[in-house]
Structures are given as structure tokens and as C-alpha cells.
C-alpha positions as CSV (number, residue, x, y, z in Angstrom):
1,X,144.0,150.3,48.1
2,X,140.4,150.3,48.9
3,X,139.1,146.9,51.1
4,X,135.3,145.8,49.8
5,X,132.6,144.8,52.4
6,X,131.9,141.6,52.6
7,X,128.1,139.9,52.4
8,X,127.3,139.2,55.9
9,X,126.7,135.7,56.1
10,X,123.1,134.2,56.1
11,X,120.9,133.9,59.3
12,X,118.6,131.5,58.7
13,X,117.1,131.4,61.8
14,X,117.0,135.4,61.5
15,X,115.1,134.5,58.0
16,X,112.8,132.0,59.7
17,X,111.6,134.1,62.8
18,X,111.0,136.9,60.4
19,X,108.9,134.8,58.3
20,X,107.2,132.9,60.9
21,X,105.7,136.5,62.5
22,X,102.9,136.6,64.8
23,X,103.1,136.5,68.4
24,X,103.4,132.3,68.1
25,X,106.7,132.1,66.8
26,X,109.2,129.5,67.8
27,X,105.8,127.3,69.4
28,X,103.5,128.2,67.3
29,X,106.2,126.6,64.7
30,X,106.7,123.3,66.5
31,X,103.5,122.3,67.2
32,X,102.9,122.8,63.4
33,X,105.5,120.4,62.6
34,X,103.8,118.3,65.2
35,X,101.0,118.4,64.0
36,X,101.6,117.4,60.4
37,X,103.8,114.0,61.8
38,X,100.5,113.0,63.7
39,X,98.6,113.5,60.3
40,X,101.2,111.6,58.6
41,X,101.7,108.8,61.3
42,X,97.8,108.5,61.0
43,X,97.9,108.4,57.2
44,X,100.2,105.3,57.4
45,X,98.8,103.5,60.3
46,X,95.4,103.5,57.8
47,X,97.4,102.6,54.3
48,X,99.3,100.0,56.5
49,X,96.3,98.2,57.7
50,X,93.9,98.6,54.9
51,X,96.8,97.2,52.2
52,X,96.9,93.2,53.4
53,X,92.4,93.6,54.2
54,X,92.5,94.3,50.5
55,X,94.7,91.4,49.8
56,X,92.2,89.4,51.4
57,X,89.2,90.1,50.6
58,X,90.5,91.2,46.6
59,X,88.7,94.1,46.9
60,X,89.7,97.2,45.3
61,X,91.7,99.9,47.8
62,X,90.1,102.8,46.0
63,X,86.2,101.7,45.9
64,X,86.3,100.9,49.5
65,X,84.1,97.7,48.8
């Protein structure tokens, strides 16, 4: 009766710190992540205040006239 090893379960964060490399790591990681929600906070705050200036005016949102 021979007993088989088991997989050892996953480590992501083993995975991710691994991946990340560098001498950043964990910071260098969250201030990406930061950094991306400023871009995409930004990215709204423009779409949701150029959408009802196009209404307005009936110009088109692309052509920016």
C-alpha cells in the first residue's frame, strides 16, 4: 500500500510576488493599480461631462466641433 503525494495547493500570492520581481514589489504593485483608477476616474469625469455638452449643442462627440 503505497500513499501518493499530493499537489501542494496554489500560492497565489507566492505566484504574484514572483511575477511582480524587481525590487518594487508589493508598492510598486499598488501604486500601479492606483494609478490606472486615477486614469479611469479621469476618463469618466471627461465622458460624463462632455455627453449632455453634446446634447446641447448637437454636435458630434467624436469630431469635437
Amino acid at each position: 500500500m503505497t500513499i501518493e503525494a499530493r499537489q501542494p495547493p496554489p500560492q497565489f500570492a507566492f505566484r504574484l510576488k514572483r511575477a511582480l520581481g524587481g525590487r518594487a514589489g508589493w508598492t510598486g504593485f499598488a501604486l500601479q493599480i492606483l494609478f490606472v483608477a486615477a486614469l479611469v476616474w479621469i476618463g469618466y469625469e471627461i465622458v460624463a461631462t462632455r455627453a449632455p455638452t453634446c446634447r446641447r449643442s448637437g454636435s458630434h462627440p467624436v469630431s469635437g466641433f
